[in-house]
C-alpha positions in Angstrom: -104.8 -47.7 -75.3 -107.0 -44.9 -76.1 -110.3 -45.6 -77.8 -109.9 -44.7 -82.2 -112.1 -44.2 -84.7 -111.8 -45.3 -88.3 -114.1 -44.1 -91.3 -114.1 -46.4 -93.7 -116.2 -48.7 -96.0 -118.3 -51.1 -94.6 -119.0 -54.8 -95.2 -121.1 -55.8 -92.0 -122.8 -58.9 -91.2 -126.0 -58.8 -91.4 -129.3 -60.9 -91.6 -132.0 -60.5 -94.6 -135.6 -58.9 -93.0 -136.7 -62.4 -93.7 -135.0 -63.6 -91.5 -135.3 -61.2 -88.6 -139.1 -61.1 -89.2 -138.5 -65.5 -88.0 -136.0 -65.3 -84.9 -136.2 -61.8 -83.4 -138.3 -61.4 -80.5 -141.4 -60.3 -81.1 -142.3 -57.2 -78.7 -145.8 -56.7 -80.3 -147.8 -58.5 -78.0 -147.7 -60.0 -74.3 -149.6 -63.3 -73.8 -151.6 -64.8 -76.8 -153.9 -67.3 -75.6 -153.5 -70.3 -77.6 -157.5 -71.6 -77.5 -158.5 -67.6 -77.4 -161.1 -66.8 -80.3 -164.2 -64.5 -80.9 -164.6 -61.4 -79.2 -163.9 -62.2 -75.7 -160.9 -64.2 -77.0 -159.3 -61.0 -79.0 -160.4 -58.7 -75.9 -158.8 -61.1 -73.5 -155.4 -61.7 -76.0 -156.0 -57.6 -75.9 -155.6 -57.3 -71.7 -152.9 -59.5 -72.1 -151.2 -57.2 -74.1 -151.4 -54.3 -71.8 -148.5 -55.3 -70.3 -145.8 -56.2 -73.0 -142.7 -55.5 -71.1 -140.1 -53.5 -73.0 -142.5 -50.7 -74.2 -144.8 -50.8 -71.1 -142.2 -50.7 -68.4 -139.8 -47.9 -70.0 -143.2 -45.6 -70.9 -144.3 -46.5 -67.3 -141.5 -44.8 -65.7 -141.3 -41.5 -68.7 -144.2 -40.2 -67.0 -143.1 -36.3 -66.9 -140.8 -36.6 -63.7 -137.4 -35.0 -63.5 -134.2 -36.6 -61.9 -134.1 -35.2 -58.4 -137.7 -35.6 -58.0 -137.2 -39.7 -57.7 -133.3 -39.9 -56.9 -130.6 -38.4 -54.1 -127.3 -38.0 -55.8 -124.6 -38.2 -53.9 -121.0 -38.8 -54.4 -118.8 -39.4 -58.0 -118.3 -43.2 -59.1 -115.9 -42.6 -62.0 -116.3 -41.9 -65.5 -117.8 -43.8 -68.1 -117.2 -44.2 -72.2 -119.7 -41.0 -72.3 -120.6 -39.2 -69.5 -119.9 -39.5 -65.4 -121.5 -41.7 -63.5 -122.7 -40.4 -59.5 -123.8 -42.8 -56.6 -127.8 -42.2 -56.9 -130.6 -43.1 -53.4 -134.4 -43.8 -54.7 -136.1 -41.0 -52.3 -139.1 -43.2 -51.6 -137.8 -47.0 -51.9 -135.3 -46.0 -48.9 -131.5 -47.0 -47.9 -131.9 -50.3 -49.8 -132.6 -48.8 -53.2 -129.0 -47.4 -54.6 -128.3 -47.0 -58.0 -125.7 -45.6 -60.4 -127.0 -42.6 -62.8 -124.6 -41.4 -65.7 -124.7 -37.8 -66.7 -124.2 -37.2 -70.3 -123.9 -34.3 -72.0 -125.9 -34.0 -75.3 -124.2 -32.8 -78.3 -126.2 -29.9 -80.3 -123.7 -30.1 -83.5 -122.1 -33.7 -82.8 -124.9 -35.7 -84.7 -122.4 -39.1 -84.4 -122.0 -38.7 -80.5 -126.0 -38.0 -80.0 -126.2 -41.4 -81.9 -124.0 -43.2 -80.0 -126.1 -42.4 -76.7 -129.4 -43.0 -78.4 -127.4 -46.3 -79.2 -126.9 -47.7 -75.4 -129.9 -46.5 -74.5 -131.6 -48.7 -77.0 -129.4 -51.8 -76.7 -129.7 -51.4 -72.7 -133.4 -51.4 -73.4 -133.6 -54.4 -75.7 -130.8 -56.7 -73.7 -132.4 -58.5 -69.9 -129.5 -60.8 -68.8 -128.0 -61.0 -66.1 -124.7 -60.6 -66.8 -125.8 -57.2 -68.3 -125.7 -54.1 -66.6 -130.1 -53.2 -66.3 -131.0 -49.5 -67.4 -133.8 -48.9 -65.2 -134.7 -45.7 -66.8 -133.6 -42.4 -68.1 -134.4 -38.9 -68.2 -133.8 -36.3 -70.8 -133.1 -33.1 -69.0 -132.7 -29.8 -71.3 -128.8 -30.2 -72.1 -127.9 -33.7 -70.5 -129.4 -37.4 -70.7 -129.1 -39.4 -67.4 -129.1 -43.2 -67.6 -129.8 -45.0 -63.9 -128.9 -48.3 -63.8 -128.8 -50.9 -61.1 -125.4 -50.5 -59.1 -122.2 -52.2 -59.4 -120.0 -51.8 -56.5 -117.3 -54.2 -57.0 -114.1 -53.4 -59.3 -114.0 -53.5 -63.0 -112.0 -56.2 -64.8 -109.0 -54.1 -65.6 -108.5 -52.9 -62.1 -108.6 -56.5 -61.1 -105.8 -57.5 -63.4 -103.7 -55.0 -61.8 -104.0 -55.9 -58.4 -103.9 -59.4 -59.0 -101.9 -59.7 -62.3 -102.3 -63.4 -63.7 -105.4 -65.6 -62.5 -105.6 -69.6 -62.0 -107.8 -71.2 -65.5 -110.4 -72.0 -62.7 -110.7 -68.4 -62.3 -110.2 -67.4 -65.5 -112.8 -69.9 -66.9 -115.6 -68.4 -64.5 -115.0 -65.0 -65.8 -114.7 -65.9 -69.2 -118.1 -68.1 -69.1 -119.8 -64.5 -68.0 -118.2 -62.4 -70.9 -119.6 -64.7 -73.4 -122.9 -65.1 -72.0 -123.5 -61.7 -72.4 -122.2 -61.1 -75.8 -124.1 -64.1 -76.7 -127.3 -62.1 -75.3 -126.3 -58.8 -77.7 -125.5 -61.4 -80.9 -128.9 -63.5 -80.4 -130.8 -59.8 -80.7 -128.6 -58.9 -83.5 -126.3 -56.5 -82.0 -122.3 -56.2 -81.3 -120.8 -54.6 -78.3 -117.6 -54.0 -80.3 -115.7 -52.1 -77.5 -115.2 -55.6 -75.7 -112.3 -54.8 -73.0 -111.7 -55.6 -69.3 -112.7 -51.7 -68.6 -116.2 -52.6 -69.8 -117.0 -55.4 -67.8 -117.8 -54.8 -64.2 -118.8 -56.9 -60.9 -121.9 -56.6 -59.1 -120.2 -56.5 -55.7 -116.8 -56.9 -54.0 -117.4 -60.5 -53.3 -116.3 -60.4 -57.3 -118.7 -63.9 -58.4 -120.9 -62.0 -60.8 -119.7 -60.1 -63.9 -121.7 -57.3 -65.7 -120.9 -55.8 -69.1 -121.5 -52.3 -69.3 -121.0 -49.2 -71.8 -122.9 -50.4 -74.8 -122.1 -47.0 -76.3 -120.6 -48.2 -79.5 -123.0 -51.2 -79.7 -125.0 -51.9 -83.3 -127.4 -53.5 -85.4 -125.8 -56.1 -88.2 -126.1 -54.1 -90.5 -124.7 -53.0 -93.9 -123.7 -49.0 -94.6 -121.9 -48.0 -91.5 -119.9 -45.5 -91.9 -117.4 -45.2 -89.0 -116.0 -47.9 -86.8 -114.9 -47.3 -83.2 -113.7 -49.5 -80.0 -110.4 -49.8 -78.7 -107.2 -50.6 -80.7 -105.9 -53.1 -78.3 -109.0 -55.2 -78.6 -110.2 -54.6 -82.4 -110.6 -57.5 -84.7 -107.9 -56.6 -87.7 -111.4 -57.6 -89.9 -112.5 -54.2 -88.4 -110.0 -52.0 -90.3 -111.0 -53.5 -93.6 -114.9 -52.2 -92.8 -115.8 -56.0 -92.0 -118.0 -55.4 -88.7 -119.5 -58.5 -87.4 -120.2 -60.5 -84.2 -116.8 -61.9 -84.8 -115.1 -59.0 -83.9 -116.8 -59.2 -80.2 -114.5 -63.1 -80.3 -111.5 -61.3 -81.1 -111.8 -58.9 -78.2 -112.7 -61.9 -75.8 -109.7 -63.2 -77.3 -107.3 -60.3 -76.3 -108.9 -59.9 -72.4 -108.8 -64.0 -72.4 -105.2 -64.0 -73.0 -104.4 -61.2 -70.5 -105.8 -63.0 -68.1 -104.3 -66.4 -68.3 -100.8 -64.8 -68.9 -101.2 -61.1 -66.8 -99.9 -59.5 -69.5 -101.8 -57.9 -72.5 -102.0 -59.0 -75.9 -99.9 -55.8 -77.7 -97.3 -54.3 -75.8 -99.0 -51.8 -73.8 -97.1 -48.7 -74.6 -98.0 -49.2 -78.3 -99.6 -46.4 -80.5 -102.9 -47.4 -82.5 -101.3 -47.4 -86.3 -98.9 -49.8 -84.9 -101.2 -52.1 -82.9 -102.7 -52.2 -86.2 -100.2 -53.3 -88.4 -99.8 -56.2 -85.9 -102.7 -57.4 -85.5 -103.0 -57.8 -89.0 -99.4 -59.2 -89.3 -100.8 -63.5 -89.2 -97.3 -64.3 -88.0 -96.5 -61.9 -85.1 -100.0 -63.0 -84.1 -99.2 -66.7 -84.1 -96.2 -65.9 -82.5 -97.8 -64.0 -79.5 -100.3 -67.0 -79.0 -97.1 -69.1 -78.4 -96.4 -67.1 -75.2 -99.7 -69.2 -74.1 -97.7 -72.5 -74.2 -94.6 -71.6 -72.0 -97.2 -70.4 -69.2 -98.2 -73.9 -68.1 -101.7 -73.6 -69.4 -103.6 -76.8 -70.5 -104.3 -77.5 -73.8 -107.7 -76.5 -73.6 -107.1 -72.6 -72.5 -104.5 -72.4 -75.4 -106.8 -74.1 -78.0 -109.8 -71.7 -77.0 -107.6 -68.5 -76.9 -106.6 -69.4 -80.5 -109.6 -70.1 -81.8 -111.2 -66.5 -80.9 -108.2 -65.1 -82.5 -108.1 -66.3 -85.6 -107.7 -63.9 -88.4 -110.3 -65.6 -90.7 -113.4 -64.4 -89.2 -115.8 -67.4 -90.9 -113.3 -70.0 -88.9 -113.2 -67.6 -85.6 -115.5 -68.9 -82.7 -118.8 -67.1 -82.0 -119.8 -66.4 -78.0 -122.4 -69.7 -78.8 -119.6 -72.3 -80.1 -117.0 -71.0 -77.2 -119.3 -71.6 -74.8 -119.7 -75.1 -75.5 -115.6 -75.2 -75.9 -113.7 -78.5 -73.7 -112.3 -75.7 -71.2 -115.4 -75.0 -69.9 -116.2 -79.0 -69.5 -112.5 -79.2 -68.0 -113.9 -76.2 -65.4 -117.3 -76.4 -65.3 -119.2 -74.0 -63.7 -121.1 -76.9 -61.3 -117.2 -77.4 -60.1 -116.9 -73.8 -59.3 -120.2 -73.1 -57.3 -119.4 -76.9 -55.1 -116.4 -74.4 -54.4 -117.9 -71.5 -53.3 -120.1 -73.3 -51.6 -117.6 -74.9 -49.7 -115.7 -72.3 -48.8 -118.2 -69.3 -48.2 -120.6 -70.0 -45.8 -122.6 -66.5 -47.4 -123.0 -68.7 -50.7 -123.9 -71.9 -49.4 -126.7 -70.0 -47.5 -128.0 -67.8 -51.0 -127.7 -71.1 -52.4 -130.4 -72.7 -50.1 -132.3 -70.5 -50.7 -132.2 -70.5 -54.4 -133.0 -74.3 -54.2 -135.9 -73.4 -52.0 -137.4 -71.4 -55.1 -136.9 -74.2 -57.1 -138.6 -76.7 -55.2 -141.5 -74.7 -55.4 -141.4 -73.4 -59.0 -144.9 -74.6 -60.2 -146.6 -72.6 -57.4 -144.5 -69.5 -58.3 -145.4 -69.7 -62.0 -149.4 -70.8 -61.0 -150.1 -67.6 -58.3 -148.6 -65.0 -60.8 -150.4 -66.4 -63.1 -153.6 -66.3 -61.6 -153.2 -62.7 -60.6 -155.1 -59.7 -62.0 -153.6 -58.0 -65.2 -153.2 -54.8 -63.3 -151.4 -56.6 -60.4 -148.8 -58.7 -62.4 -148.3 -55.6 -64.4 -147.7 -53.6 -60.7 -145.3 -56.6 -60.1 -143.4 -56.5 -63.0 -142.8 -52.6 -62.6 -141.3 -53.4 -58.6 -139.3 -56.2 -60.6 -138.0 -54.1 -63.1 -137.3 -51.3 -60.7 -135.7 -53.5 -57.9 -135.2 -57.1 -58.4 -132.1 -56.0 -60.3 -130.1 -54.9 -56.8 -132.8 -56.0 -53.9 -130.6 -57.7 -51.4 -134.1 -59.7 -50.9 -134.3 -60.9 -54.6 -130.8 -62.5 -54.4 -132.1 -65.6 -54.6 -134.1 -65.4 -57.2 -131.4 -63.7 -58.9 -128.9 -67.0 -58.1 -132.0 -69.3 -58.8 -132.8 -68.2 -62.2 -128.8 -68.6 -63.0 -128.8 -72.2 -61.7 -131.7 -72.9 -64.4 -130.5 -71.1 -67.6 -127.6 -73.8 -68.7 -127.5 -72.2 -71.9 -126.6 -69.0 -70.2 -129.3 -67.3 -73.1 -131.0 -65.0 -70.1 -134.2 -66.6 -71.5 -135.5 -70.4 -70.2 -137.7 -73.1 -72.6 -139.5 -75.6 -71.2 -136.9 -78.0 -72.2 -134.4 -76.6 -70.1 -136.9 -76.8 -67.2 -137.5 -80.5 -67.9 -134.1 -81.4 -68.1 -133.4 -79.1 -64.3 -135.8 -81.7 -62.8 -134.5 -84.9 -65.1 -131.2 -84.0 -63.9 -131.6 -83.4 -59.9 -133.9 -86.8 -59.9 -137.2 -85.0 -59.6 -140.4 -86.1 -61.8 -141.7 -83.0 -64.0 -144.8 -81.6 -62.4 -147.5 -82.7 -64.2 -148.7 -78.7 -64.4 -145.0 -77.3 -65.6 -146.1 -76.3 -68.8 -149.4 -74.6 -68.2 -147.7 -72.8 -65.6 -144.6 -72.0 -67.8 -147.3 -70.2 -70.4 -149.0 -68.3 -67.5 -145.5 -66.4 -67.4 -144.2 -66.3 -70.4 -145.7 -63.5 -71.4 -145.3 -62.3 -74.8 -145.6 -66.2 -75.5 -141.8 -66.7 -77.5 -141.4 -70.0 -75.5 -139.0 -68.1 -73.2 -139.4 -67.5 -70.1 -137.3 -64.2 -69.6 -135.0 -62.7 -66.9 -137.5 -60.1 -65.8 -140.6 -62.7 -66.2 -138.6 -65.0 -64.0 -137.8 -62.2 -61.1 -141.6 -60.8 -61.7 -143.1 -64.2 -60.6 -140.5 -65.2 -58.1 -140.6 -62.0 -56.6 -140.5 -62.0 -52.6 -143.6 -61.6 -50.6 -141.5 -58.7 -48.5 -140.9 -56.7 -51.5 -144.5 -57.5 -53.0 -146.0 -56.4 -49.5 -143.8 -53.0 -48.5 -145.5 -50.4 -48.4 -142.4 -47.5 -49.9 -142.7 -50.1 -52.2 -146.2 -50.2 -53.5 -146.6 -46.7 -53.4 -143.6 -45.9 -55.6 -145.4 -48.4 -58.4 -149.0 -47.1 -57.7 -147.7 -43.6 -58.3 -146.3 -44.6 -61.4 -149.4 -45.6 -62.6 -151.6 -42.7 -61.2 -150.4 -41.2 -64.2 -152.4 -37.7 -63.0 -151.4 -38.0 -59.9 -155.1 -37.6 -58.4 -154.8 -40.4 -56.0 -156.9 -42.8 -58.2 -155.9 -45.7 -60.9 -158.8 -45.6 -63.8 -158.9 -46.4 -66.7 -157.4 -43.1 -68.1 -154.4 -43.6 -66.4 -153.6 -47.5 -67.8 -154.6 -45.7 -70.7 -151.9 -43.5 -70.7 -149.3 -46.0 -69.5 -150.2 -49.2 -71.6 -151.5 -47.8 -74.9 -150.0 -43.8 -74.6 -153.6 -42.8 -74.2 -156.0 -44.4 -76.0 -158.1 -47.0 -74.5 -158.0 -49.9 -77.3 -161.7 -51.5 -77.3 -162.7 -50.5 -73.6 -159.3 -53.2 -73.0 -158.0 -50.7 -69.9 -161.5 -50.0 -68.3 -162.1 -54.2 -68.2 -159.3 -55.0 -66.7 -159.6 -52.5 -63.9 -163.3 -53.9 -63.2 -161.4 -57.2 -62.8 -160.7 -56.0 -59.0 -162.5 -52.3 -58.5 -165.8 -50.3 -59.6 -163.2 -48.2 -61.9 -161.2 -46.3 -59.8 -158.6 -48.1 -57.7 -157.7 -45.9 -54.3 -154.2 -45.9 -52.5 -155.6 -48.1 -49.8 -157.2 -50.6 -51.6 -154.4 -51.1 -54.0 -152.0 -51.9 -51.2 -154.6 -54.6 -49.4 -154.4 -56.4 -52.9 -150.4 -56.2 -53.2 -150.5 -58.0 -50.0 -152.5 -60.5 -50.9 -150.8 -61.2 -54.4 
């Protein structure tokens, strides 16, 4: 089914500014000392700030370079909803360092397709979870955009279902848990995908365990007044084609790809045209009527019950990603059953696994020694984080260790989930967890996020390697004169202007006010 698009009124879902003012993240500042007051309280609430991750990080890496100065690109991956994507090597970082870059054309009369890209590259910029694909940055290049992103390099979901046709509910469940978890991550920041389809969800690698959605193109605010609706016919809520446009519409699309999956087959006949896949899917009956296929395929009563509930046609009774996650089928396959399995059965896993547990064990220490670190040098951590941790075969574990912690699958961890990891594995709560869960929480949400997590976890070898180091220290030499100063973190925490003197103090925290090459490297390796 080809991808439609619909003008029509709108009715969206939507929350009042109230109430985004409360629960959205708030990106305005990093760490907020709690007992901070006075003047050296708001200058030291002021350093803290310098390194605010969304804004810092992505004006970090705009710093004036072009494409082929940082990147190799190499051979075609495919095409994407807007744009073709090419197999990309980092020229400094080395063989290690591969990433997928998308090549879009920008439109000079097609005001709706400009928005659409400026759309993904916002939501890719708001959304850190792992089950979403990470922009690591983009560069705007005279007539094209390109978007690199950490690399996937295992099949897509659709490609999948046509090798393998129907997949066991054990199977089914596993991919089904990742799908949710990351539309739950888009909803909880106010946003739909709303092109939700086995083409759009990819795996990391061939070994096919982690799941990634990608092509956020079409993804939105809640919000009231749009104008034109687009996605897939196949996969669109029938709400949709009334101008109802709502994170219910992502549950029908889970739906539709859930139902493929337990059955192999898809949910409309696949030769269908779009008017027609429309008049059925808002035809209750015929609907009712497909779902029965569900109950001659041997399925238990859970799979059934959870593929109907995301495809209800009232919308206020549908599941949302939160209440399907909590659905029996995933207590009937839980996901504790599935790793013992992999475990089991892939020696690879048992050893990541270790490892993970490894981190674990020494959590406290992780979260203490970042903690303790310099402003400038977390902030140089959190740039080799955001750059690498992503697809550094080295940062696997940290990768699999921050998954074994988030249970609610959010992409952000609370202390209470971090009590209950240690209530549940029969190990007393270290007396220091919670001053060391605020030394990395950093914009101080109560949430410790996915990047925060793979900042203060990261390895010592990617910490101490030198391709490494100097990639972030000439990120931050914004005049490239061989020197960090305070000009420099001007430029890249505050876009030039040195609030209060806040730059210049946190550089005499470790240097005289200009940090060399050399010396920044000796202090990476000691971090």
């Amino acid at each position: 089914m080809r991808r439609v698009s619909y003008v029509v009124p709108v009715i969206a879902w939507c929350r009042t500014d109230k109430d985004q003012r409360l629960r959205c993240q708030d990106f305005g500042g990093f760490h907020r000392f709690r007992t901070a007051s006075g003047p050296d309280g708001e200058k030291q609430k002021l350093s803290q700030r310098l390194i605010q991750h969304t804004d810092f990080v992505y004006r970090c890496l705009s710093n004036g370079q072009q494409l082929e100065d940082v990147f190799t690109i190499g051979k075609e991956l495919g095409l994407g909803a807007f744009g073709t994507i090419y197999l990309a090597q980092h020229k400094v970082l080395g063989p290690g360092f591969k990433f997928a870059v998308k090549k879009i054309r920008k439109s000079e009369t097609d005001s709706k397709l400009q928005e659409l890209l400026m759309n993904e590259i916002h939501a890719l910029m708001d959304l850190d979870h792992p089950n979403v694909v990470k922009l690591v940055r983009y560069f705007d290049e005279g007539s094209y955009m390109y978007l690199v992103f950490e690399l996937c390099e295992g099949p897509d979901l659709q490609t999948r279902l046509e090798q393998e046709g129907r997949v066991e509910e054990k199977e089914a469940a596993t991919t089904m848990r990742q799908m949710l978890a990351a539309l739950k991550c888009c909803h909880e920041h106010y946003m739909g995908h709303f092109d939700v389809k086995p083409e759009n969800f990819i795996y990391r690698s061939t070994d096919m365990t982690k799941l990634k959605m990608i092509d956020l193109g079409l993804a939105s605010r809640f919000k009231k007044s749009r104008k034109e609706i687009r996605g897939t016919s196949a996969y669109m809520a029938p709400e949709i084609y009334d101008g109802f446009f709502g994170p219910e519409a992502d549950s029908w699309g889970c739906g539709a790809v859930f139902f493929n999956l337990l059955t192999g087959k898809p949910f409309f006949p696949p030769m269908m045209g779009d008017d027609d896949i429309k008049i059925l899917a808002k035809d209750r009956k015929w609907v009712r009527n497909r779902l029965r296929v569900l109950r001659d395929s041997g399925l238990s009563k859970e799979a059934i019950d959870l593929v109907s509930r995301l495809m209800r046609h009232d919308r206020h009774l549908r599941l949302t990603a939160r209440e399907a996650l909590q659905h029996p089928f995933f207590t009937l396959h839980s996901e504790k059953e599935a790793a013992e399995a992999l475990r089991k059965h892939n020696p690879e896993y048992a050893e990541l696994d270790r490892e993970a547990q490894e981190i674990l064990d020494n959590l406290v220490e992780h979260f203490t020694d970042f903690a303790a670190q310099p402003v400038l040098i977390r902030a140089a951590v959190l740039l080799m984080a955001h750059v690498g941790a992503y697809s550094f075969k080295h940062a696997r574990p940290q990768r699999a260790a921050f998954t074994k912690l988030d249970r609610t699958v959010s992409g952000g961890l609370s202390m209470e989930e971090l009590e209950s990891f240690y209530e549940e594995s029969g190990t007393p709560v270290p007396e220091m967890l919670e001053t060391a869960f605020s030394g990395v929480d950093l914009d101080d949400d109560g949430y410790i996020t996915y990047i925060e997590f793979l900042s203060a976890t990261l390895p010592r070898k990617a910490r101490g390697d030198r391709n490494f180091c100097r990639r972030v220290f000439e990120i931050l030499d914004r005049n490239r004169d061989g020197f960090i100063d305070a000009s420099d973190l001007a430029q890249a925490f505050y876009s030039g202007k040195d609030e209060k003197g806040v730059c210049s103090e946190s550089l005499a925290e470790i240097c005289d006010g200009q940090l060399s090459w050399k010396d920044f490297f000796e202090l990476m390796q000691k971090s």
